[in-house]
C-alpha positions as CSV (number, residue, x, y, z in Angstrom):
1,X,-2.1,-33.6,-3.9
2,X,-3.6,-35.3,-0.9
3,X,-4.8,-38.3,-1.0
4,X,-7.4,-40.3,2.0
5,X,-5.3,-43.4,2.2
6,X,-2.3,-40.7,2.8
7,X,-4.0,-39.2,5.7
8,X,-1.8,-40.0,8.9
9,X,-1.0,-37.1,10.5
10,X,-3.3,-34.5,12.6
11,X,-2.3,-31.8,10.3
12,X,-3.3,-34.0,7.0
13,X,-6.7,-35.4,8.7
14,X,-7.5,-32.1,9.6
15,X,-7.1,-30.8,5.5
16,X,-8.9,-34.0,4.7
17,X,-12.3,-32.8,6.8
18,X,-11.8,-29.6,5.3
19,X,-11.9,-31.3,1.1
20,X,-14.5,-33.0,2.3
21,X,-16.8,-30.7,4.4
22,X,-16.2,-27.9,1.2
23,X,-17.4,-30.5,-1.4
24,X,-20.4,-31.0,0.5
25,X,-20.9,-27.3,0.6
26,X,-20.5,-27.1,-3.2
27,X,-22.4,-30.0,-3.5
28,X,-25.1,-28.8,-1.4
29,X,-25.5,-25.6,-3.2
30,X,-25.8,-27.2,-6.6
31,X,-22.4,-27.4,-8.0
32,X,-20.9,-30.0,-10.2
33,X,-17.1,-28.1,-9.8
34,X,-15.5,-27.0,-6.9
35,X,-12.3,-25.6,-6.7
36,X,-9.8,-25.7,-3.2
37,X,-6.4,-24.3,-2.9
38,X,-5.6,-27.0,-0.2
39,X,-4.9,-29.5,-2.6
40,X,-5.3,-28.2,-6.2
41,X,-2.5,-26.8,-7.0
42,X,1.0,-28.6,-7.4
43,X,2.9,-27.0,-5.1
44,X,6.2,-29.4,-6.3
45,X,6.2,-27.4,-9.9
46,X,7.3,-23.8,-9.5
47,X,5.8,-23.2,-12.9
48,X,2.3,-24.2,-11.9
49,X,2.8,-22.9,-8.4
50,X,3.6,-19.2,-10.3
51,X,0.5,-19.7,-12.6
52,X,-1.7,-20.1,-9.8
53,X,-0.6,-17.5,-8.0
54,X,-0.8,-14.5,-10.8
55,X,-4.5,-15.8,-11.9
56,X,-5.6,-16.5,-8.5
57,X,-7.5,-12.9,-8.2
58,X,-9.0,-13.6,-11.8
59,X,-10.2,-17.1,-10.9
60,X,-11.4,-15.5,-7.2
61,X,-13.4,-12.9,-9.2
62,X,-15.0,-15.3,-12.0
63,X,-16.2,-17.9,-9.1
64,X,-20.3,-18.2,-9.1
65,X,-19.6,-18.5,-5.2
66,X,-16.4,-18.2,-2.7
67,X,-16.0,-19.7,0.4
68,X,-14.2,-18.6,3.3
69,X,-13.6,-21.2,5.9
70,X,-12.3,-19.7,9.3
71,X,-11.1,-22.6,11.8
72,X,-10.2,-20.5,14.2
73,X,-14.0,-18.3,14.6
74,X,-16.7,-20.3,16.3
75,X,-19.6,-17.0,15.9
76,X,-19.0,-13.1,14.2
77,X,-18.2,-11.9,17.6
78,X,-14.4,-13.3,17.1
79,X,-14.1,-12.5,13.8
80,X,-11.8,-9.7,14.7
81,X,-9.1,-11.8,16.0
82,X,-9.3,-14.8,13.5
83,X,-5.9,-15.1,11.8
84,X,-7.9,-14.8,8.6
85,X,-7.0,-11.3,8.5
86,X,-3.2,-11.3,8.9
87,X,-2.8,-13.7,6.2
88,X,-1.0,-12.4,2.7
89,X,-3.8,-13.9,0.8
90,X,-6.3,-12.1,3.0
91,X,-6.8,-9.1,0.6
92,X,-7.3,-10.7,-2.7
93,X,-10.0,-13.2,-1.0
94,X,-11.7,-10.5,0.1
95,X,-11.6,-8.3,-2.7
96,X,-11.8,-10.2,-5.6
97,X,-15.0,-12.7,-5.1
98,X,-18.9,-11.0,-6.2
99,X,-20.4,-13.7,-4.3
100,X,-18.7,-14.7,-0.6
101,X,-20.1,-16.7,2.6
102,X,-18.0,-16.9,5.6
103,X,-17.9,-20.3,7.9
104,X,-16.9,-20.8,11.3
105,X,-15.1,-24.2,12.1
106,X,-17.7,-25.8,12.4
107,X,-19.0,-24.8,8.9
108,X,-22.1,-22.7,10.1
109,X,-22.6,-19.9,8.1
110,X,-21.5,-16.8,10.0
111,X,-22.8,-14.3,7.3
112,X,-21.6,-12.6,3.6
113,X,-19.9,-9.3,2.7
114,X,-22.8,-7.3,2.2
115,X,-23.9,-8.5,5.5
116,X,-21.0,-8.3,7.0
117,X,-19.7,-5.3,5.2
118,X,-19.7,-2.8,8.5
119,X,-16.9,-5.5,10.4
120,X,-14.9,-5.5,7.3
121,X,-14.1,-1.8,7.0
122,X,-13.7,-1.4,10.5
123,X,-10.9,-4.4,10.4
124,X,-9.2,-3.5,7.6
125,X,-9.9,0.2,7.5
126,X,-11.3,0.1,3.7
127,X,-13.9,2.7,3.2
128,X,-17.7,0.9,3.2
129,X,-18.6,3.3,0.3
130,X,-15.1,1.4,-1.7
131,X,-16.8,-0.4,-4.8
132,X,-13.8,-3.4,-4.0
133,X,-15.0,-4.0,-0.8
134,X,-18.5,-5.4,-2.6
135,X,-16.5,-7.3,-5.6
136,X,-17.1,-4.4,-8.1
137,X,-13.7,-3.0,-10.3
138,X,-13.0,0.1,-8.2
139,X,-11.9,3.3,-10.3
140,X,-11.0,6.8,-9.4
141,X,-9.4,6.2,-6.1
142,X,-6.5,7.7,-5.1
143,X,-3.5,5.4,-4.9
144,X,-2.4,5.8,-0.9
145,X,-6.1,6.0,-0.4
146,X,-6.0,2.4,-1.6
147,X,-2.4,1.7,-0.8
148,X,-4.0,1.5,3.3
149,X,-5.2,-1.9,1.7
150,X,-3.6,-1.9,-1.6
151,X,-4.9,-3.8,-4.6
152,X,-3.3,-2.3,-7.8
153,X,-3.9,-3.8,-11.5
154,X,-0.5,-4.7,-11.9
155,X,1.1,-7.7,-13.0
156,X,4.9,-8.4,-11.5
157,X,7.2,-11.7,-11.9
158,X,7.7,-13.6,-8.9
159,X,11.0,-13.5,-7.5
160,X,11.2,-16.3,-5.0
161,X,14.0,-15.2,-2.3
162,X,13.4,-11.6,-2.5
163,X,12.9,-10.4,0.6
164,X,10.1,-7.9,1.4
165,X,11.0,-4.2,1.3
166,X,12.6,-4.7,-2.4
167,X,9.6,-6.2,-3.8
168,X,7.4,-3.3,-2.4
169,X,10.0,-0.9,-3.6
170,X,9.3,-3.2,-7.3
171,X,5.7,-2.9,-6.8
172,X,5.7,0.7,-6.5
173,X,7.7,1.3,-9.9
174,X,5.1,-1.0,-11.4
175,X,2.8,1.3,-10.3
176,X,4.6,3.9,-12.5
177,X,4.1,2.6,-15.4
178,X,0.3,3.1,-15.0
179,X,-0.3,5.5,-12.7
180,X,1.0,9.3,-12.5
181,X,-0.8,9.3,-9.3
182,X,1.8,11.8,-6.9
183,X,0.1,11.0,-3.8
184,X,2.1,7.5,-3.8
185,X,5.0,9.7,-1.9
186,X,2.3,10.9,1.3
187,X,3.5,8.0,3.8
188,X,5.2,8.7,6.8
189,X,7.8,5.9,8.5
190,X,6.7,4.5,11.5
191,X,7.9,5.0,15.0
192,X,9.6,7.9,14.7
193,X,12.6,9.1,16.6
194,X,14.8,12.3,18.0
195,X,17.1,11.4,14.9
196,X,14.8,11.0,12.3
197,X,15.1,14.5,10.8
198,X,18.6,13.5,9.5
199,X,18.2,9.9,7.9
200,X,18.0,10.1,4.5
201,X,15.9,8.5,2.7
202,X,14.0,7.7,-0.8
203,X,11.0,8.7,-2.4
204,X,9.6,5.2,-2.1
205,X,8.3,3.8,1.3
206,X,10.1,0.4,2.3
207,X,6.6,-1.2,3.8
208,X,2.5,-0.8,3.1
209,X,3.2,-0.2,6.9
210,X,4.2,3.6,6.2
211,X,0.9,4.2,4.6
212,X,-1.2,3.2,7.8
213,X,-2.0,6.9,8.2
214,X,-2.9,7.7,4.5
215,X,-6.2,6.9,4.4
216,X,-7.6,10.1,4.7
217,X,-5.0,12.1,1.6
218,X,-6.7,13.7,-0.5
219,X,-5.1,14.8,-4.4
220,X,-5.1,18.6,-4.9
221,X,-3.6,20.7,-7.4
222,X,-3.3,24.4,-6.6
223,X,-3.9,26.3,-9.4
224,X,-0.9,28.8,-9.3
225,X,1.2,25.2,-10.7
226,X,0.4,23.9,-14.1
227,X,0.7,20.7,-15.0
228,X,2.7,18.1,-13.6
229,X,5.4,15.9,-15.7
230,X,5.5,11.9,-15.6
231,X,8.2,10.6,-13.2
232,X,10.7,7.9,-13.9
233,X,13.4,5.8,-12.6
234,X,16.5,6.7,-14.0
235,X,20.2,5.8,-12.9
236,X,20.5,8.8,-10.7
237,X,17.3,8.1,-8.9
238,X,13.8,8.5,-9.4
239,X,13.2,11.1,-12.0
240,X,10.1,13.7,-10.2
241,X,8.8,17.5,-11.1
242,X,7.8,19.2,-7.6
243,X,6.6,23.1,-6.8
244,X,9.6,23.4,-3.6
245,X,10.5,26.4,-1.9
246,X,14.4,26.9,0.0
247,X,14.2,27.1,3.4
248,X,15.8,30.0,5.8
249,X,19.9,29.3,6.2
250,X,19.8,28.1,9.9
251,X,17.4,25.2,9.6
252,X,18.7,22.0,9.0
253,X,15.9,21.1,5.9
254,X,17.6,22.2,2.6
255,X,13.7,22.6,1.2
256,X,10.2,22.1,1.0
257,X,8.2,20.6,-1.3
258,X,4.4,19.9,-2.6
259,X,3.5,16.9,-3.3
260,X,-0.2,17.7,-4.7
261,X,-2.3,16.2,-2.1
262,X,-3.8,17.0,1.0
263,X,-5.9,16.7,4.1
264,X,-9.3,17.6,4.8
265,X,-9.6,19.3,8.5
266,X,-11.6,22.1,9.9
267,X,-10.8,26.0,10.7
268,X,-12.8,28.6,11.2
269,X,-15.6,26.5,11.9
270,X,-15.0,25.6,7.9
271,X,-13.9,22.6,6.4
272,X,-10.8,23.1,4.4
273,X,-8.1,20.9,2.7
274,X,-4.7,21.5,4.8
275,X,-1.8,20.8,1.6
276,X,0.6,18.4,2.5
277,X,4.8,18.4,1.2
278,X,7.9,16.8,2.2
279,X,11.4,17.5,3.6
280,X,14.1,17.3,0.9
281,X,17.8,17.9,1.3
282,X,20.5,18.1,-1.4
283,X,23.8,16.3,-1.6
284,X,25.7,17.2,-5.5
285,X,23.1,16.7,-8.0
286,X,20.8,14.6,-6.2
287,X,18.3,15.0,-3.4
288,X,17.0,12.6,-0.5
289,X,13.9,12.9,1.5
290,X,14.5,13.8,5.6
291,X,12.4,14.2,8.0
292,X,9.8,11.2,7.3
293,X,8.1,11.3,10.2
294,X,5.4,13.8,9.5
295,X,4.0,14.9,6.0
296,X,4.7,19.2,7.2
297,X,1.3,21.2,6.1
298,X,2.3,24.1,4.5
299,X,0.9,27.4,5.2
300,X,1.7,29.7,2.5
301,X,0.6,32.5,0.3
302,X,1.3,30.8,-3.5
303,X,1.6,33.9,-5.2
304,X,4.3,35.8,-2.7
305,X,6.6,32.7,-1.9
306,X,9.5,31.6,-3.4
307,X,7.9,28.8,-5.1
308,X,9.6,27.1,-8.7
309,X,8.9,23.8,-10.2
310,X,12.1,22.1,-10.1
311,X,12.7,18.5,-11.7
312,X,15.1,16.8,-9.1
313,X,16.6,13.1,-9.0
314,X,16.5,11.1,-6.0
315,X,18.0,7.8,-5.1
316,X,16.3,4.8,-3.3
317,X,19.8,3.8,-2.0
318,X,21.7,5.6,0.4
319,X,18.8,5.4,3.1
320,X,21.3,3.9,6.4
321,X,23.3,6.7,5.8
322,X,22.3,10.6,7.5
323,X,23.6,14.1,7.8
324,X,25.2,13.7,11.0
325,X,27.7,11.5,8.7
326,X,28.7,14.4,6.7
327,X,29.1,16.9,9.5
328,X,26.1,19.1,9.2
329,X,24.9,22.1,6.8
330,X,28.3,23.6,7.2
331,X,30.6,21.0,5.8
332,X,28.4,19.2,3.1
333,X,27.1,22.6,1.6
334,X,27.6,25.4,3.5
335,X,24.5,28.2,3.4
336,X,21.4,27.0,1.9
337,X,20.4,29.7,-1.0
338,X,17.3,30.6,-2.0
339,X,18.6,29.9,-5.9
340,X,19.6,26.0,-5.2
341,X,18.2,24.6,-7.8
């Protein structure tokens, strides 16, 4: 809690102006209540500090009116490089309010989302036609459509300490349990290298980073596959169903497979949806995913290839380890057969 008589630093005098410049706002606009996360939350009690946190995007989407101070933003023109929009909070403040006014540093009303709508897609790369970006419950979208941005309805225990790729990893098996949406496995990692082909790899990305190019998949089912079976995390890996074809015996990819989804791209003068798989490679029982770098299109004729719908298990762990380690095709299981599943 912050108190006036408290007030001796610059950092503390400059959260005071802020109480005080927001209460007038509130006050201004006809409110007897006004709520501030600079000093209404008990950040001493770990209890209260985890409360606020897990109904802050229901309290932010209940408010009559939101207000989004930005210290750093003296007109719209320098909206894109206010640090607004590499905070963590960011999203939720955006996403959650029906009703929100942005305020340069001088408190001057710089505009509101519907105003401002056209400056928010193009910063954060969510779609203007997205019913989240104007404070209505979005439904229907595709998860790594939304992943881009991500906002799931899912609740998840804090674990304070736990460092950031596991609790993605932990959001995405959340994400499980309501969702059999397949097109959470279209990322790609980042800056990919020579080597790449042979790190192994899970099923999971490690960072919202790796979906940076996803905005654009689309989810397609061919209709030569029926069907598609839930997939769960077991103690052998992640439990999935794909279509997958084997792959000539001098190539170092074990197999292909289809992961329902696609692009949308243009041949022929036409607009057609290019579908998208991923590299897999087998080691015993269980697979891993190589080559990340790319999601492959695959140009086939579903009714001649090789195509079966296999059920496979595929760790998350293992990923700093590659086939270079095991000494190649050769030595970790020889000729890659056409019958390997």
């Amino acid at each position: 809690m912050l108190h006036r008589n408290a007030v001796t630093t610059d950092s503390e005098k400059k959260k005071w102006q802020k109480i005080q410049s927001f209460c007038k706002k509130a006050r201004d606009d006809e409110f007897e209540f006004a709520w501030i996360d600079t000093c209404c939350i008990n950040k001493d009690s770990s209890a209260e500090l985890s409360e606020a946190i897990n109904s802050m995007f229901q309290w932010y989407r209940q408010a009559t009116k939101f207000y989004v101070y930005l210290a750093d933003v003296n007109d719209v023109k320098q909206l894109a490089r206010s640090e607004w929009f590499r905070r963590g909070w960011t999203l939720q403040e955006l996403l959650a309010p029906r009703n929100i006014q942005f305020f340069s540093y001088n408190w001057a009303k710089l505009g509101d989302k519907k105003t401002l709508l056209g400056t928010f897609a193009a910063l954060t790369r969510i779609p203007v036609e997205c019913p989240g970006l104007l404070g209505v419950k979005q439904k229907g979208r595709k998860i790594w459509h939304t992943v881009s941005w991500v906002i799931f309805d899912v609740n998840m225990p804090l674990l304070y300490g736990e460092e950031g790729v596991k609790a993605f990893l932990r959001l995405q098996e959340e994400i499980f349990k309501v969702s059999s949406d397949i097109t959470i496995f279209a990322w790609t990692s980042p800056q990919p290298s020579p080597n790449d082909i042979y790190t192994l790899h899970g099923l999971l990305a490690e960072s919202v980073d790796w979906f940076a190019d996803s905005h654009d998949i689309l989810l397609g089912r061919p209709r030569y596959f029926t069907g598609q079976e839930p997939y769960t995390m077991t103690n052998m890996g992640l439990r999935v169903t794909f279509p997958v074809v084997a792959y000539l015996e001098d190539t170092p990819f074990t197999c292909l497979a289809y992961i329902y989804c696609g692009r949308r791209t243009t041949a022929n003068m036409k607009s057609v949806v290019e579908n998208l798989g991923i590299y897999l490679t087998k080691m015993g029982h269980i697979f891993y995913r190589i080559g990340t770098n790319c999601l492959p299109v695959i140009e086939t004729d579903w009714r001649r290839e090789p195509w079966q719908s296999c059920t496979i298990y595929v760790p998350q762990k293992g990923r700093d380890r590659n086939l270079e380690e095991w000494g190649g095709p050769e030595e970790w299981g020889g000729k890659v057969s056409r019958r390997w599943a």
